[in-house]
Predicted model as a PDB file, atoms N, CA, C, CB and O in Angstrom, pLDDT in the B-factor column:
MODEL        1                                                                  
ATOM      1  N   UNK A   1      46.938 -12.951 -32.829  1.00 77.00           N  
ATOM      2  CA  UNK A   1      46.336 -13.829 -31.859  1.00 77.00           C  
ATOM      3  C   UNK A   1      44.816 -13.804 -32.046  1.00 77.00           C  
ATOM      4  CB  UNK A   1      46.736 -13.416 -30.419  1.00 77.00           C  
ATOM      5  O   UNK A   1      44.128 -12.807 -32.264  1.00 77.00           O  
ATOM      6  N   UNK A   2      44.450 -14.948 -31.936  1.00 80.00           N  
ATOM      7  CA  UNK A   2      42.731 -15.133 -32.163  1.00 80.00           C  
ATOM      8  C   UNK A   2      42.067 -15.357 -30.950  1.00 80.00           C  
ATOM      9  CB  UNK A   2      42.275 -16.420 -33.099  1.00 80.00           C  
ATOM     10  O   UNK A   2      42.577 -16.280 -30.316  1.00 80.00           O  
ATOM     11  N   UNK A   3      40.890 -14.712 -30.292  1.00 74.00           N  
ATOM     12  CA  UNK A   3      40.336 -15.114 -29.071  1.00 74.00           C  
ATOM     13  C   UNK A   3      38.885 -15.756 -29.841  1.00 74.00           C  
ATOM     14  CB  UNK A   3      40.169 -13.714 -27.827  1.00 74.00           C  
ATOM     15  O   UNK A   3      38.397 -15.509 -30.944  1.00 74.00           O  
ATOM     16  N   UNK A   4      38.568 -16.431 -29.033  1.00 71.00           N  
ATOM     17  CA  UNK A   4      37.427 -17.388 -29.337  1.00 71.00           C  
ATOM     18  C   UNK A   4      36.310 -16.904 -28.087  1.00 71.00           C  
ATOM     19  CB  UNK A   4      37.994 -19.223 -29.240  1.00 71.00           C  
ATOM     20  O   UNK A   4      36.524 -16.992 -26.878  1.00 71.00           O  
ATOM     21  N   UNK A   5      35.348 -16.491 -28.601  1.00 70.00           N  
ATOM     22  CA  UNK A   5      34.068 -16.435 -27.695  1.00 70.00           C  
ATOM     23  C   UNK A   5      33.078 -17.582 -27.385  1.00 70.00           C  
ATOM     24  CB  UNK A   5      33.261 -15.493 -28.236  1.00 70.00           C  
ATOM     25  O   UNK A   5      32.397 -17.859 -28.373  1.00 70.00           O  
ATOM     26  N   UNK A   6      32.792 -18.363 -26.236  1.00 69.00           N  
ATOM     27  CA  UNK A   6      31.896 -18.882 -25.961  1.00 69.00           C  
ATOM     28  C   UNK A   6      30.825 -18.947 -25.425  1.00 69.00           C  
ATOM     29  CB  UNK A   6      32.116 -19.250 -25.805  1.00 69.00           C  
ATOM     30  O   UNK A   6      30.721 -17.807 -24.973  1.00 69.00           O  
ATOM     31  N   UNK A   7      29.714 -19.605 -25.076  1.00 67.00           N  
ATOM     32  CA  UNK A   7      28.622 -19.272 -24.249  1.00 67.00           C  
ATOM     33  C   UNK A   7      28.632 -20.196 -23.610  1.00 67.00           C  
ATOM     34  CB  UNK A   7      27.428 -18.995 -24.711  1.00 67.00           C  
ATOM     35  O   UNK A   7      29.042 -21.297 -23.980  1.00 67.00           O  
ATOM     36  N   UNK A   8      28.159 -19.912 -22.471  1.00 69.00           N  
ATOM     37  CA  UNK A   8      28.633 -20.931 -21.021  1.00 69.00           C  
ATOM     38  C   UNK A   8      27.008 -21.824 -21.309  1.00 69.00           C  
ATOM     39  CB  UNK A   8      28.854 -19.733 -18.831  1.00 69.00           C  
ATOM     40  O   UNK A   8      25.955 -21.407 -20.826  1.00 69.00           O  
ATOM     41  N   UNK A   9      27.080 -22.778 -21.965  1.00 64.00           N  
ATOM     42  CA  UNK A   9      26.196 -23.720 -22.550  1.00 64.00           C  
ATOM     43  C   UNK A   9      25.909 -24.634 -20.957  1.00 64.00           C  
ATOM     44  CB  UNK A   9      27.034 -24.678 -24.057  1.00 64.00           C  
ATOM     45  O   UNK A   9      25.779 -25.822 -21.254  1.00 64.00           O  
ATOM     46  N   UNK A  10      25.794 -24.454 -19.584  1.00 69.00           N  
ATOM     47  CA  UNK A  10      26.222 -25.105 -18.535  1.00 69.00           C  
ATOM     48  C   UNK A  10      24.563 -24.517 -17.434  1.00 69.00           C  
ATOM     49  CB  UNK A  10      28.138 -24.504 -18.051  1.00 69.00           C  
ATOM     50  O   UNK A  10      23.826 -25.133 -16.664  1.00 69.00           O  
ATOM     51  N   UNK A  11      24.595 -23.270 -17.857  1.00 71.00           N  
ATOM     52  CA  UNK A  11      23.491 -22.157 -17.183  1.00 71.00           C  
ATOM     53  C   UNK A  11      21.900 -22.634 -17.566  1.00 71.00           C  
ATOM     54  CB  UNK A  11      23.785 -20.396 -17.934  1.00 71.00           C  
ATOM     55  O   UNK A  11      20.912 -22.341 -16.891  1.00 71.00           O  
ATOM     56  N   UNK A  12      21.899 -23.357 -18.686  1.00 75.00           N  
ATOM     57  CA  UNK A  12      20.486 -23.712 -18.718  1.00 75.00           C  
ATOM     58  C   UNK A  12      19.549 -23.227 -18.874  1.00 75.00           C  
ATOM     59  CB  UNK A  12      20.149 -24.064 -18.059  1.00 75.00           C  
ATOM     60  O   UNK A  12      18.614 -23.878 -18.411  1.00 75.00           O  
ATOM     61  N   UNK A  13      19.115 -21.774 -19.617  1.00 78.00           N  
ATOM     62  CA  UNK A  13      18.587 -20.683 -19.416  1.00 78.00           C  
ATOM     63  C   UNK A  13      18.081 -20.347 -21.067  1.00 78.00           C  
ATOM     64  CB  UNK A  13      19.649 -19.679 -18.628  1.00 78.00           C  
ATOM     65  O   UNK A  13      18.497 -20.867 -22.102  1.00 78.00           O  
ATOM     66  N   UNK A  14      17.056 -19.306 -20.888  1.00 78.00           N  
ATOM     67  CA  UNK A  14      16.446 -18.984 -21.904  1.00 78.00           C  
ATOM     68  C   UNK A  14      16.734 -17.151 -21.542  1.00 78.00           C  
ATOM     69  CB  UNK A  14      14.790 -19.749 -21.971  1.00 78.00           C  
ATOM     70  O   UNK A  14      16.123 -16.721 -20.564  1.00 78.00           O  
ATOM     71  N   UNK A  15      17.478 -16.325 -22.186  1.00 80.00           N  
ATOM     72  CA  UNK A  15      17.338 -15.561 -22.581  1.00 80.00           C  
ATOM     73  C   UNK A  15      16.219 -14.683 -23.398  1.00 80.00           C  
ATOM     74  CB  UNK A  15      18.024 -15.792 -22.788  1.00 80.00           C  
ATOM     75  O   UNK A  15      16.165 -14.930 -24.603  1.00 80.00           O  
ATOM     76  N   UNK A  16      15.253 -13.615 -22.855  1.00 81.00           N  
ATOM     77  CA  UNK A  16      14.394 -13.101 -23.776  1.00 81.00           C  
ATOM     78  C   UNK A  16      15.111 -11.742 -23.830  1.00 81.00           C  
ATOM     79  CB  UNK A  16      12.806 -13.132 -23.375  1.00 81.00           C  
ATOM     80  O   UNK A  16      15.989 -11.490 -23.004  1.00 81.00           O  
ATOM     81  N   UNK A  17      14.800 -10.962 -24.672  1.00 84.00           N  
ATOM     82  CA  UNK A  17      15.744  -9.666 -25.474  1.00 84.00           C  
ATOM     83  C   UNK A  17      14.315  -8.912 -26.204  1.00 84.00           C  
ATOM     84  CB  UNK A  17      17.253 -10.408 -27.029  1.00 84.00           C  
ATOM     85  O   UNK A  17      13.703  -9.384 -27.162  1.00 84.00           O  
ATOM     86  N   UNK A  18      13.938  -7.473 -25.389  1.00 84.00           N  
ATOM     87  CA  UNK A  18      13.073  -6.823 -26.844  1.00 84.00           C  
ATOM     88  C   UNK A  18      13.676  -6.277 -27.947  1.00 84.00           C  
ATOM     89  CB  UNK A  18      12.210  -5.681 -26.571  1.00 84.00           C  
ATOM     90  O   UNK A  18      14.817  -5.820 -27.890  1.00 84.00           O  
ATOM     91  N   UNK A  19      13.298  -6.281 -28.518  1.00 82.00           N  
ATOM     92  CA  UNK A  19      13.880  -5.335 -29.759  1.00 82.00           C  
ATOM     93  C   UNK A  19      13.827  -3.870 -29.572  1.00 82.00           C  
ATOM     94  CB  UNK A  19      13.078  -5.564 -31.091  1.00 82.00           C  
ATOM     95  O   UNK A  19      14.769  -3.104 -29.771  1.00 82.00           O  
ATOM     96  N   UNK A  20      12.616  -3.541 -29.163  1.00 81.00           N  
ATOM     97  CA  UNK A  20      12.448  -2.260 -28.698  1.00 81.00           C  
ATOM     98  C   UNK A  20      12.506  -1.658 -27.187  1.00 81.00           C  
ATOM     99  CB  UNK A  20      11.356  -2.021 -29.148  1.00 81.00           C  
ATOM    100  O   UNK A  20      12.113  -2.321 -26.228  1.00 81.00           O  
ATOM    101  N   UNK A  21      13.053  -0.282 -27.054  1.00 80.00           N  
ATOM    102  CA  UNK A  21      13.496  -0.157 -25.958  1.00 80.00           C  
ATOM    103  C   UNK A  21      11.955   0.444 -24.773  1.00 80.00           C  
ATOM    104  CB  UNK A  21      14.878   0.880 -26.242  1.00 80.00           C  
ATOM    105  O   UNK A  21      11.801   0.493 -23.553  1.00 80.00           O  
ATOM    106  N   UNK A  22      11.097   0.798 -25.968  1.00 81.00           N  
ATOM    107  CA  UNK A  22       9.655   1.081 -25.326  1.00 81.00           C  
ATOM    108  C   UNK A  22       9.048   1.251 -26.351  1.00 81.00           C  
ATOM    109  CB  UNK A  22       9.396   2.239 -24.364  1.00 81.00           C  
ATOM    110  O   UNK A  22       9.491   1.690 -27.412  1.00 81.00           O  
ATOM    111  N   UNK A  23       7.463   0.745 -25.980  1.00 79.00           N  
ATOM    112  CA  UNK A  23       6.512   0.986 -27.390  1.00 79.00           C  
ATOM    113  C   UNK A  23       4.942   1.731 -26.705  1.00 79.00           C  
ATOM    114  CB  UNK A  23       6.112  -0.949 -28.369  1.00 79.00           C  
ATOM    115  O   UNK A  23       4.323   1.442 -25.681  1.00 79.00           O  
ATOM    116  N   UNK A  24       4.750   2.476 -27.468  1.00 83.00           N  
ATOM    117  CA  UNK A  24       3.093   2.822 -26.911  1.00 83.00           C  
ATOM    118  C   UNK A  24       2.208   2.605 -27.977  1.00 83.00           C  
ATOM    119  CB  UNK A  24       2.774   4.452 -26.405  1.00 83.00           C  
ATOM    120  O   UNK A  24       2.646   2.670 -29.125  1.00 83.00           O  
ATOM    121  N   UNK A  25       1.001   2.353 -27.760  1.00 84.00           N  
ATOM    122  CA  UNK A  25      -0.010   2.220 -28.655  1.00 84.00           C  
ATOM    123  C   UNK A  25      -1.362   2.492 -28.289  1.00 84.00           C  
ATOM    124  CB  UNK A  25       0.032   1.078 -29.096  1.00 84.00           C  
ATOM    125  O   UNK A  25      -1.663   1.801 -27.316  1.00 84.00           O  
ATOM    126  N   UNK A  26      -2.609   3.463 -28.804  1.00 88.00           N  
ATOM    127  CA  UNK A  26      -3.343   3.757 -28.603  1.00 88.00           C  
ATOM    128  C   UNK A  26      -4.536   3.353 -28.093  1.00 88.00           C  
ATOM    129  CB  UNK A  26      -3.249   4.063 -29.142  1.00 88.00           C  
ATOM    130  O   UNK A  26      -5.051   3.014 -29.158  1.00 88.00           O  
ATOM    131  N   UNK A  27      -5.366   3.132 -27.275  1.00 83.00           N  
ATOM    132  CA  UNK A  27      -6.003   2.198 -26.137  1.00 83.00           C  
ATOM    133  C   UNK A  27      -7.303   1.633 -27.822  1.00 83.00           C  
ATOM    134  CB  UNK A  27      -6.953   3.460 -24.081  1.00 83.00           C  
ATOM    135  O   UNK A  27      -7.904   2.491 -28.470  1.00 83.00           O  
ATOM    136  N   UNK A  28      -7.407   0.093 -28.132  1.00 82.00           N  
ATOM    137  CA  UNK A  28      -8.032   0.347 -29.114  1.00 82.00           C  
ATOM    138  C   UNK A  28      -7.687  -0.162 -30.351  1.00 82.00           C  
ATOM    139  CB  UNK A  28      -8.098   1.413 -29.138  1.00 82.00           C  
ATOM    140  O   UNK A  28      -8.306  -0.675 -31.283  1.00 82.00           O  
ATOM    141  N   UNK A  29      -6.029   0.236 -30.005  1.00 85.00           N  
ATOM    142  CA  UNK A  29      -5.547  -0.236 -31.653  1.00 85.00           C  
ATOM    143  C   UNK A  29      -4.623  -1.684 -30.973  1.00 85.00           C  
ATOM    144  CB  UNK A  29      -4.196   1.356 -32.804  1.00 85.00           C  
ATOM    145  O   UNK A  29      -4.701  -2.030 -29.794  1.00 85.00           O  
ATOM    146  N   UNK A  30      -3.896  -2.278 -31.877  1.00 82.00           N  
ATOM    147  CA  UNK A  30      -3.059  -2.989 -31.701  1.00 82.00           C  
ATOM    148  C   UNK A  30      -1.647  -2.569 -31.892  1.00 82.00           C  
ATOM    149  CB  UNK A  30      -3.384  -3.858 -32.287  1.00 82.00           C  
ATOM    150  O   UNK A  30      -1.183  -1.698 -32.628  1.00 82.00           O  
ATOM    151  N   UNK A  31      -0.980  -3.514 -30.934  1.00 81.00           N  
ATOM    152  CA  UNK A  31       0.583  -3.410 -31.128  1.00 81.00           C  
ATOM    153  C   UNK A  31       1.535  -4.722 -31.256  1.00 81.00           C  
ATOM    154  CB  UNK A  31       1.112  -2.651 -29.915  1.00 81.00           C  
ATOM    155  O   UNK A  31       1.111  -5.828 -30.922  1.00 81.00           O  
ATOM    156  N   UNK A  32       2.574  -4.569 -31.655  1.00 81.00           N  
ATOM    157  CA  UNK A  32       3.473  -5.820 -32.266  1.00 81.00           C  
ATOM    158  C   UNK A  32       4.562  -5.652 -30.842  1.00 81.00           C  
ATOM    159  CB  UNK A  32       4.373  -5.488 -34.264  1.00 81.00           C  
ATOM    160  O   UNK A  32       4.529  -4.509 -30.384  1.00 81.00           O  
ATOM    161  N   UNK A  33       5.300  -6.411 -30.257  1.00 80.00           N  
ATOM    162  CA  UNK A  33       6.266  -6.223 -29.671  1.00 80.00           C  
ATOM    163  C   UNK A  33       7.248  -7.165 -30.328  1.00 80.00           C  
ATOM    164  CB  UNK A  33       6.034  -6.313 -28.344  1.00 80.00           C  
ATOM    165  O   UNK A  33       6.580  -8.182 -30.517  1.00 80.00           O  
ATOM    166  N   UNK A  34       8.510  -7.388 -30.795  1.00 82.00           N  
ATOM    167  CA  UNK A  34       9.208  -8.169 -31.304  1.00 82.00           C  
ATOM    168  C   UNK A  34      10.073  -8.767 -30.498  1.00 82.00           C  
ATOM    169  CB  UNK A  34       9.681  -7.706 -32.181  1.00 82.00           C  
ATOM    170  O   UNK A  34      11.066  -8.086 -30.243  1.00 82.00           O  
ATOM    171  N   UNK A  35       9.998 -10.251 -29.813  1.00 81.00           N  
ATOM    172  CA  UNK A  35      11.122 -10.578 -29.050  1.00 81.00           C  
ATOM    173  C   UNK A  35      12.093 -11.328 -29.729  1.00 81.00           C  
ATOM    174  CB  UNK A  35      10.773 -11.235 -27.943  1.00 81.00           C  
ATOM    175  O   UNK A  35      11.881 -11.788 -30.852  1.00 81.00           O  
ATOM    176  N   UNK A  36      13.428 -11.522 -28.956  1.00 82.00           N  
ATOM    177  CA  UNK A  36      14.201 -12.807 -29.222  1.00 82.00           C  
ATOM    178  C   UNK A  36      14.340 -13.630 -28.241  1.00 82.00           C  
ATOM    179  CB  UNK A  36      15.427 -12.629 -29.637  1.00 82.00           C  
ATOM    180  O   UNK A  36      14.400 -13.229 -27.079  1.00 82.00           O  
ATOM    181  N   UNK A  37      14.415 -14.971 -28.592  1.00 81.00           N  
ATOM    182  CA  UNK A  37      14.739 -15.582 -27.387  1.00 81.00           C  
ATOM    183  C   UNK A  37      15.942 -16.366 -27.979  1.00 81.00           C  
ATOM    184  CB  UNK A  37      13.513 -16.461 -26.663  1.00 81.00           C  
ATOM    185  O   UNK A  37      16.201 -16.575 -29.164  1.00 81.00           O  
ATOM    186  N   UNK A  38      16.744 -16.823 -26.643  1.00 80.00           N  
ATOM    187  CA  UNK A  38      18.053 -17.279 -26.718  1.00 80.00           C  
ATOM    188  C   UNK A  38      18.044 -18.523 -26.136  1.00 80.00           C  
ATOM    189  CB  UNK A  38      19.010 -16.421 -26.124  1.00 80.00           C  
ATOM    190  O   UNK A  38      17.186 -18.620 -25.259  1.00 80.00           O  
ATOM    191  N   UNK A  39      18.776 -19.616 -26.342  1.00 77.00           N  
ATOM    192  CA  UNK A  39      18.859 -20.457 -25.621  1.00 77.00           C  
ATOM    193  C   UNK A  39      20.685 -20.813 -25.029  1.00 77.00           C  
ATOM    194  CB  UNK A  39      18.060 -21.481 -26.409  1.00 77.00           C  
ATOM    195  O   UNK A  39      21.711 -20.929 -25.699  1.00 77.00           O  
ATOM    196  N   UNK A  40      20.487 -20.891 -23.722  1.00 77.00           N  
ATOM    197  CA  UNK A  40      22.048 -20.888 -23.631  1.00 77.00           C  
ATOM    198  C   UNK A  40      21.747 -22.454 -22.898  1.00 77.00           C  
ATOM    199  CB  UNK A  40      23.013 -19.358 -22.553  1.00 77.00           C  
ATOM    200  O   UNK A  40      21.307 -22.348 -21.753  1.00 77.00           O  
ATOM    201  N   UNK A  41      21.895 -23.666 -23.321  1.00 73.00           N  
ATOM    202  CA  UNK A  41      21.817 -24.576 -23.130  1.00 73.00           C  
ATOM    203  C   UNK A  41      22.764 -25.774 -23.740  1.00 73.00           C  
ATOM    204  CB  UNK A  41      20.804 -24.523 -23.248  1.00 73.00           C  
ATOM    205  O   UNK A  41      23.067 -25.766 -24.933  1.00 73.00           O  
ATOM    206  N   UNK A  42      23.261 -26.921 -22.742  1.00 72.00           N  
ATOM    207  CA  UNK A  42      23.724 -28.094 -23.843  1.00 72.00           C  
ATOM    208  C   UNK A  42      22.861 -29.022 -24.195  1.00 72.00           C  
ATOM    209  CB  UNK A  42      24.808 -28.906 -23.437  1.00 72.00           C  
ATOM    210  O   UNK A  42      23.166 -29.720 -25.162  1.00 72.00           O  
ATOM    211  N   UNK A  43      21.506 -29.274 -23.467  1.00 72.00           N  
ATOM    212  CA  UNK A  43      20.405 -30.055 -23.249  1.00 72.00           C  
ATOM    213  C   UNK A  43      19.451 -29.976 -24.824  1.00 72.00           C  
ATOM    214  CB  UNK A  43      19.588 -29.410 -21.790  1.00 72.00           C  
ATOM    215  O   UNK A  43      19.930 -29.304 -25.738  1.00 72.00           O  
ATOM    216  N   UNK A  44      18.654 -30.408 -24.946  1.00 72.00           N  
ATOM    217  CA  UNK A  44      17.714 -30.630 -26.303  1.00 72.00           C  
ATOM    218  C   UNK A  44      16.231 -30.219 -25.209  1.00 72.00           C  
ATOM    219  CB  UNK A  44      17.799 -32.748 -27.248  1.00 72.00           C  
ATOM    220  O   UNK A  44      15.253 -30.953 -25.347  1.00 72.00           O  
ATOM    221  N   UNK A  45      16.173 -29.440 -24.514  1.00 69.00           N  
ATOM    222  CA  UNK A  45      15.602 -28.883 -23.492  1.00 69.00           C  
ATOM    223  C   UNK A  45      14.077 -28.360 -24.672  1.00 69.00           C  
ATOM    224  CB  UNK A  45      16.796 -27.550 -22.595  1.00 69.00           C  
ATOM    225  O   UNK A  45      14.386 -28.361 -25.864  1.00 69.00           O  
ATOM    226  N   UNK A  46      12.807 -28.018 -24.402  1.00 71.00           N  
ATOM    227  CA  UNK A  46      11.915 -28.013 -25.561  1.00 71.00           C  
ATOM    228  C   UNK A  46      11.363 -27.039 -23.974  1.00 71.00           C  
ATOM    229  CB  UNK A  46      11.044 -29.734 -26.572  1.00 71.00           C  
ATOM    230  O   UNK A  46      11.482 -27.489 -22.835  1.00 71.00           O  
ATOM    231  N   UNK A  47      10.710 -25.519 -24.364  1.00 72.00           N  
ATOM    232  CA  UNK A  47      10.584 -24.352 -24.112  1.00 72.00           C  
ATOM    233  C   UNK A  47       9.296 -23.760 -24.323  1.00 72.00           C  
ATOM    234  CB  UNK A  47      11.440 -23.805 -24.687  1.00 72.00           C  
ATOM    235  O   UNK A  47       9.010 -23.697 -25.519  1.00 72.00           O  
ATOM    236  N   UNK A  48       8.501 -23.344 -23.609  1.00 75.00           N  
ATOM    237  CA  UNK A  48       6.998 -23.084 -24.177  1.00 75.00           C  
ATOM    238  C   UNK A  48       7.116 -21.378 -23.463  1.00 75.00           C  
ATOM    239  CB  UNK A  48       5.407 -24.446 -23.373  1.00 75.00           C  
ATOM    240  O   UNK A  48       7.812 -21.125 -22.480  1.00 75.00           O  
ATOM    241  N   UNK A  49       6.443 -20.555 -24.062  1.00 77.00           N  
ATOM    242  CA  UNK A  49       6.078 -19.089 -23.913  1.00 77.00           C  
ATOM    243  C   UNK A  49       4.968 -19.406 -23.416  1.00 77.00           C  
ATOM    244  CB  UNK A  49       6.019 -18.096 -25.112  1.00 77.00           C  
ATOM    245  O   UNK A  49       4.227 -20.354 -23.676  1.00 77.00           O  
ATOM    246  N   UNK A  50       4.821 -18.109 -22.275  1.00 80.00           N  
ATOM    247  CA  UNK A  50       3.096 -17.984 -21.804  1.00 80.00           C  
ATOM    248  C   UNK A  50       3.066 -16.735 -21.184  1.00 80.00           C  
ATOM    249  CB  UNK A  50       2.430 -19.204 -20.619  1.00 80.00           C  
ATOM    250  O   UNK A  50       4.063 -16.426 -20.532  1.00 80.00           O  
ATOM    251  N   UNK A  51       2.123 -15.944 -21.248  1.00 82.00           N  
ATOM    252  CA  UNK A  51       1.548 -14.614 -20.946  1.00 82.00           C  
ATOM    253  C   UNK A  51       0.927 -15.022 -19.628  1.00 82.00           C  
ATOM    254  CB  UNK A  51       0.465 -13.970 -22.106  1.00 82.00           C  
ATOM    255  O   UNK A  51       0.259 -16.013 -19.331  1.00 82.00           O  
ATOM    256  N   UNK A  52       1.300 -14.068 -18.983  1.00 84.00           N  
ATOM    257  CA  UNK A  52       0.671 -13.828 -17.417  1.00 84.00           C  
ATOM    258  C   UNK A  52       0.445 -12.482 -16.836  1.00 84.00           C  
ATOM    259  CB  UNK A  52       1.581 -14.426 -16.381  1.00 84.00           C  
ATOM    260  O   UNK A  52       0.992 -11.448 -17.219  1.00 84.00           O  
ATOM    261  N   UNK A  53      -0.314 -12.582 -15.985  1.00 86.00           N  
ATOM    262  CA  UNK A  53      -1.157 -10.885 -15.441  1.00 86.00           C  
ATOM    263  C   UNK A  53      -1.822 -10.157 -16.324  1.00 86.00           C  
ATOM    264  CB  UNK A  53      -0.172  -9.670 -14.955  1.00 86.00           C  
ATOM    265  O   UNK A  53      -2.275  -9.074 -15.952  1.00 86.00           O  
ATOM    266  N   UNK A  54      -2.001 -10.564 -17.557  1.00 82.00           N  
ATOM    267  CA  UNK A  54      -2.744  -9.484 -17.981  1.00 82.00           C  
ATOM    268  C   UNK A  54      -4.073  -9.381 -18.463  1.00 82.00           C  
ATOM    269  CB  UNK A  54      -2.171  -9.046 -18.752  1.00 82.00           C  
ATOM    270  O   UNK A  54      -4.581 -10.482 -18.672  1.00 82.00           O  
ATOM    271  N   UNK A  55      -5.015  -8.108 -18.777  1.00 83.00           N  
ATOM    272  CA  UNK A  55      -6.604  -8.668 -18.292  1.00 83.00           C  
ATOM    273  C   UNK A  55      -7.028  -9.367 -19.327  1.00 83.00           C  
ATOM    274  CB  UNK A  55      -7.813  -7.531 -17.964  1.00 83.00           C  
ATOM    275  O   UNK A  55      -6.347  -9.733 -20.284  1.00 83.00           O  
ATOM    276  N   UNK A  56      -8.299  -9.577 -19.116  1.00 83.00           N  
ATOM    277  CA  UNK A  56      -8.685 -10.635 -20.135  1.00 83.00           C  
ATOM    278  C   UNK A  56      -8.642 -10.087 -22.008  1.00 83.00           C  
ATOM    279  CB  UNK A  56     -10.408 -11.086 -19.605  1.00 83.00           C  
ATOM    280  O   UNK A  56      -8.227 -10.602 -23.046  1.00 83.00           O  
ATOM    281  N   UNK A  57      -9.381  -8.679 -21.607  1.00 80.00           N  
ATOM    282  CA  UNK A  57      -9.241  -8.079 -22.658  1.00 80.00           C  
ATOM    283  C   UNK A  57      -8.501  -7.627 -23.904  1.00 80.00           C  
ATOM    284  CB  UNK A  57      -9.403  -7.631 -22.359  1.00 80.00           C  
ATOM    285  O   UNK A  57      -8.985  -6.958 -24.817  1.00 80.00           O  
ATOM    286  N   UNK A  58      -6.799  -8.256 -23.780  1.00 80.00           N  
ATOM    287  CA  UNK A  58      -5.829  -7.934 -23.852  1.00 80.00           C  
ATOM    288  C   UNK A  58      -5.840  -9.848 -24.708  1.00 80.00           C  
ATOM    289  CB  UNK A  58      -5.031  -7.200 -22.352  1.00 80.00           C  
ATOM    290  O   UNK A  58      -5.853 -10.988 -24.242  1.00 80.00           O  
ATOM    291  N   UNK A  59      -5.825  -9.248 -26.124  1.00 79.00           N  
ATOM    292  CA  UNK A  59      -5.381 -10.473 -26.944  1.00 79.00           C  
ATOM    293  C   UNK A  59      -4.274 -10.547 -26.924  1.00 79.00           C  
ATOM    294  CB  UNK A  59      -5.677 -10.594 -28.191  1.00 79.00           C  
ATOM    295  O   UNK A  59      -3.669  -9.475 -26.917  1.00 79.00           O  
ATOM    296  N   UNK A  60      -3.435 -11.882 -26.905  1.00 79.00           N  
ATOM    297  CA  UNK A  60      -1.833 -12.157 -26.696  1.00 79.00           C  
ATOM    298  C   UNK A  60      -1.687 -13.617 -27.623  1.00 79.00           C  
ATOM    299  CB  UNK A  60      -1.328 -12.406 -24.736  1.00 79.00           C  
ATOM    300  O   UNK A  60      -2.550 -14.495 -27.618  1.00 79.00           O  
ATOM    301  N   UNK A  61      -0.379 -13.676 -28.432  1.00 79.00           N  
ATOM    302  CA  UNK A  61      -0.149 -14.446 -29.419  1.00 79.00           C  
ATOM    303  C   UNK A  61       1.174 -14.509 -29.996  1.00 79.00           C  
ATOM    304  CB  UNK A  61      -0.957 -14.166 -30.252  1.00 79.00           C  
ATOM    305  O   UNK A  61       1.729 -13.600 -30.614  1.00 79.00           O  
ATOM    306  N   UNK A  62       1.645 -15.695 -29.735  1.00 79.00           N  
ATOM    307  CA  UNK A  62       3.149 -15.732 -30.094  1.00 79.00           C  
ATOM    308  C   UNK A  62       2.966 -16.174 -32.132  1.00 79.00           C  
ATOM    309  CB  UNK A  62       4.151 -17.337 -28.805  1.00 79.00           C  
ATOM    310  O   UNK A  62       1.977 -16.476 -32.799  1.00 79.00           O  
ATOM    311  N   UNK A  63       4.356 -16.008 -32.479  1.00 78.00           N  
ATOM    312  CA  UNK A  63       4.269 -16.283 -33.790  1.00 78.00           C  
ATOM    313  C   UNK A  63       5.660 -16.330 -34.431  1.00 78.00           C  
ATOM    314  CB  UNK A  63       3.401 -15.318 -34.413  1.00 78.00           C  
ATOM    315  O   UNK A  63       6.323 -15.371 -34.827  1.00 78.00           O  
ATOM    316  N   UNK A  64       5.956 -17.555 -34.456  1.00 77.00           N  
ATOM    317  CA  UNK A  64       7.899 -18.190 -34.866  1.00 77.00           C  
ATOM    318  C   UNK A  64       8.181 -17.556 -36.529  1.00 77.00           C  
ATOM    319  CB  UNK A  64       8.083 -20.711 -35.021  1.00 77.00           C  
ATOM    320  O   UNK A  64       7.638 -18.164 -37.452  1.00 77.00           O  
ATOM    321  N   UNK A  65       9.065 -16.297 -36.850  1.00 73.00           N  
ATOM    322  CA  UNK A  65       9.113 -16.240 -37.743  1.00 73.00           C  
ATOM    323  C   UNK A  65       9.695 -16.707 -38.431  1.00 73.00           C  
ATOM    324  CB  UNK A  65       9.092 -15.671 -37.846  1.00 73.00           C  
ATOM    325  O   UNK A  65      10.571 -17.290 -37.792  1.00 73.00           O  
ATOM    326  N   UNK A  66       9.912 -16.987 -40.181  1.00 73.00           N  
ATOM    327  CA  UNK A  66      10.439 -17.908 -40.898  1.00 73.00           C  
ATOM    328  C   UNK A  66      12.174 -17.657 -40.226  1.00 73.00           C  
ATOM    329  CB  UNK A  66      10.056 -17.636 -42.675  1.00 73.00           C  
ATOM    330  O   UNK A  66      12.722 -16.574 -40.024  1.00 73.00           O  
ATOM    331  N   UNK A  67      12.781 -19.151 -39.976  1.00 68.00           N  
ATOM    332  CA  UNK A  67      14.303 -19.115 -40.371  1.00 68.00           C  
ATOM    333  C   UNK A  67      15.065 -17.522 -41.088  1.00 68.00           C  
ATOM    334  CB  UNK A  67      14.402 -20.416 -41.606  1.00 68.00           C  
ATOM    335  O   UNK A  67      15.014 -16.993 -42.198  1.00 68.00           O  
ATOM    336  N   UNK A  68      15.466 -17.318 -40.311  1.00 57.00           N  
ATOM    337  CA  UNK A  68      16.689 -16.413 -40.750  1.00 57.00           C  
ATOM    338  C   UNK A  68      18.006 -16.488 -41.143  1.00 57.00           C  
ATOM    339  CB  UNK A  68      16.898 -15.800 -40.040  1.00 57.00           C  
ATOM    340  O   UNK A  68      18.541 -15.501 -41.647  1.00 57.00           O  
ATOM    341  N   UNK A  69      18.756 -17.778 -40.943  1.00 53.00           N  
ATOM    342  CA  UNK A  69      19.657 -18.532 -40.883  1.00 53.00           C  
ATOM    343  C   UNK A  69      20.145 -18.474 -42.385  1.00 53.00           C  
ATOM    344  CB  UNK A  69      19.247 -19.797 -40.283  1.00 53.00           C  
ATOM    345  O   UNK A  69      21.282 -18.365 -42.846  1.00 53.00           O  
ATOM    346  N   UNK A  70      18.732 -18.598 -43.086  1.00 49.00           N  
ATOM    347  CA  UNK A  70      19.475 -18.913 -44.855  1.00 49.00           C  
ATOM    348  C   UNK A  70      19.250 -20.404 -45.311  1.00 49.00           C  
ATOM    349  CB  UNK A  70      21.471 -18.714 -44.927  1.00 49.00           C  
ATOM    350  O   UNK A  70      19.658 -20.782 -46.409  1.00 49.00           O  
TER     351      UNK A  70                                                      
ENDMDL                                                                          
END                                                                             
């Protein structure tokens, strides 16, 4: 018997996921955090990232890595 998994494509939602379960980095240096994001959508819905609360000092920068797909 074969079960088939779906995703409830109905919820409309963006899933974010870290990769890491905690990261520290030295006041000074830089750090990478790696996210994923998911889309559980049936819509052609178009999604923008944005950083909030944090001080000015604090450079922030998204960056789409190449296709993984193949």
């Amino acid at each position: 018997m074969k079960i088939f998994l779906q995703k409830d494509e109905s919820v409309n939602k963006v899933l974010v996921q870290s990769e890491q379960f905690s990261q520290e980095a030295e006041l000074g240096t830089s750090a990478t955090f790696d996210l994923t994001l998911e889309l559980f959508s049936g819509a052609s819905t178009t999604y923008s990232l944005e950083v909030v609360n944090l001080p000015q000092q604090i450079n922030r920068f998204f960056k789409d890595p190449p296709d993984r797909r193949g």
